[in-house]
C-alpha positions as CSV (number, residue, x, y, z in Angstrom):
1,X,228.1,46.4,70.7
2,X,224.7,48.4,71.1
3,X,223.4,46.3,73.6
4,X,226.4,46.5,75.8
5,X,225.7,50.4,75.2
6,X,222.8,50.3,76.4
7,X,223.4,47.5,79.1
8,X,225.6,50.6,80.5
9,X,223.4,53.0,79.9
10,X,221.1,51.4,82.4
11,X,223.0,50.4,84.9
12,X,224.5,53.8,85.2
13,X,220.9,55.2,85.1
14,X,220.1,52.9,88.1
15,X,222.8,53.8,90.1
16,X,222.2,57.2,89.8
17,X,218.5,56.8,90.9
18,X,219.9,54.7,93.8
19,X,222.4,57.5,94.5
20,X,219.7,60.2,94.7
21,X,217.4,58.3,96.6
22,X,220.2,57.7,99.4
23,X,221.4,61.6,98.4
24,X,218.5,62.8,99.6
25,X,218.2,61.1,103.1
26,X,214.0,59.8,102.1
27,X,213.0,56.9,103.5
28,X,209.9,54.1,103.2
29,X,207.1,56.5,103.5
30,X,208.2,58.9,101.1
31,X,207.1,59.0,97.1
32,X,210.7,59.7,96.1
33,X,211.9,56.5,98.2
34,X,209.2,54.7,96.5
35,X,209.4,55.5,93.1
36,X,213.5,56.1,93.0
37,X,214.2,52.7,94.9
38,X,211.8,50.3,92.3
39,X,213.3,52.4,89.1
40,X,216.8,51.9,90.0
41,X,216.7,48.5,90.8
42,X,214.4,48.0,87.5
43,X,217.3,49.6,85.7
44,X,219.4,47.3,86.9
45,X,217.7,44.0,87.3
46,X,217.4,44.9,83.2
47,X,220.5,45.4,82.3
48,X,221.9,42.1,83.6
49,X,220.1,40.3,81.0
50,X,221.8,42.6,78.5
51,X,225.2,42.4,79.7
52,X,224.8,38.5,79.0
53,X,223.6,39.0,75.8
54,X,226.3,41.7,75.0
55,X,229.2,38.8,76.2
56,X,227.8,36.3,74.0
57,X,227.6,38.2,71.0
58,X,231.4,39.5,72.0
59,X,232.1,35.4,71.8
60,X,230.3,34.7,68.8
61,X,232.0,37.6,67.3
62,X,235.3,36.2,68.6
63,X,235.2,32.6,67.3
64,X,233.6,34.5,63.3
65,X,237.0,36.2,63.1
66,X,239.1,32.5,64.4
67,X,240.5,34.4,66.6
68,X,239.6,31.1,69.4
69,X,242.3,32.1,71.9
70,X,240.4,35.2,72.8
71,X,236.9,33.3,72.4
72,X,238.4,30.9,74.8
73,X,239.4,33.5,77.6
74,X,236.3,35.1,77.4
75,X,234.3,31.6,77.9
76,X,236.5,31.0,80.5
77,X,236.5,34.2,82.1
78,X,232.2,33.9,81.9
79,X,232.0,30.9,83.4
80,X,234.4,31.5,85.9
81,X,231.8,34.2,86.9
82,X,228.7,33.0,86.4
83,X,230.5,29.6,88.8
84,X,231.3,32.2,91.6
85,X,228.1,33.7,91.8
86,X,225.9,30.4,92.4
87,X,228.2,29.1,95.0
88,X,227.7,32.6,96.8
89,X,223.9,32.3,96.9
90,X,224.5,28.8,98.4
């Protein structure tokens, strides 16, 4: 579960940075902008990975303890996900 910590941990850090950056009414020119914008979305480009890793290791966990009903919800519930969010892009 330390990976899904610190899966949060970013993504709140990158929101925040995104929130300040439009807080403070900046735009393209500015260092702020600059900097703020590419270290928020950096934040939270990385913790996608980690949220992944965190729901696989939440499955793995799941089907070590038998308990395959839950496994199967949560595969289920991912896939279901993951399946949504390619047929947005096309």
């Amino acid at each position: 579960m330390k990976v899904y910590r610190v899966a949060m941990a970013l993504a709140i850090l990158g929101l925040l940075l995104l929130l300040a950056v439009m807080g403070t009414g900046v735009c393209y020119p500015h260092p702020f902008f600059t900097i703020g914008t590419l270290a928020g979305m950096g934040c939270m480009f990385l913790s996608l990975p980690l949220f992944f890793i965190a729901w696989i290791g939440q499955l793995r966990q799941s089907v070590k303890t038998k308990q395959y009903g839950w496994a199967l919800c949560i595969a289920i519930f991912g896939i279901f996900l993951i399946v949504r969010g390619l047929l947005q892009i096309w």
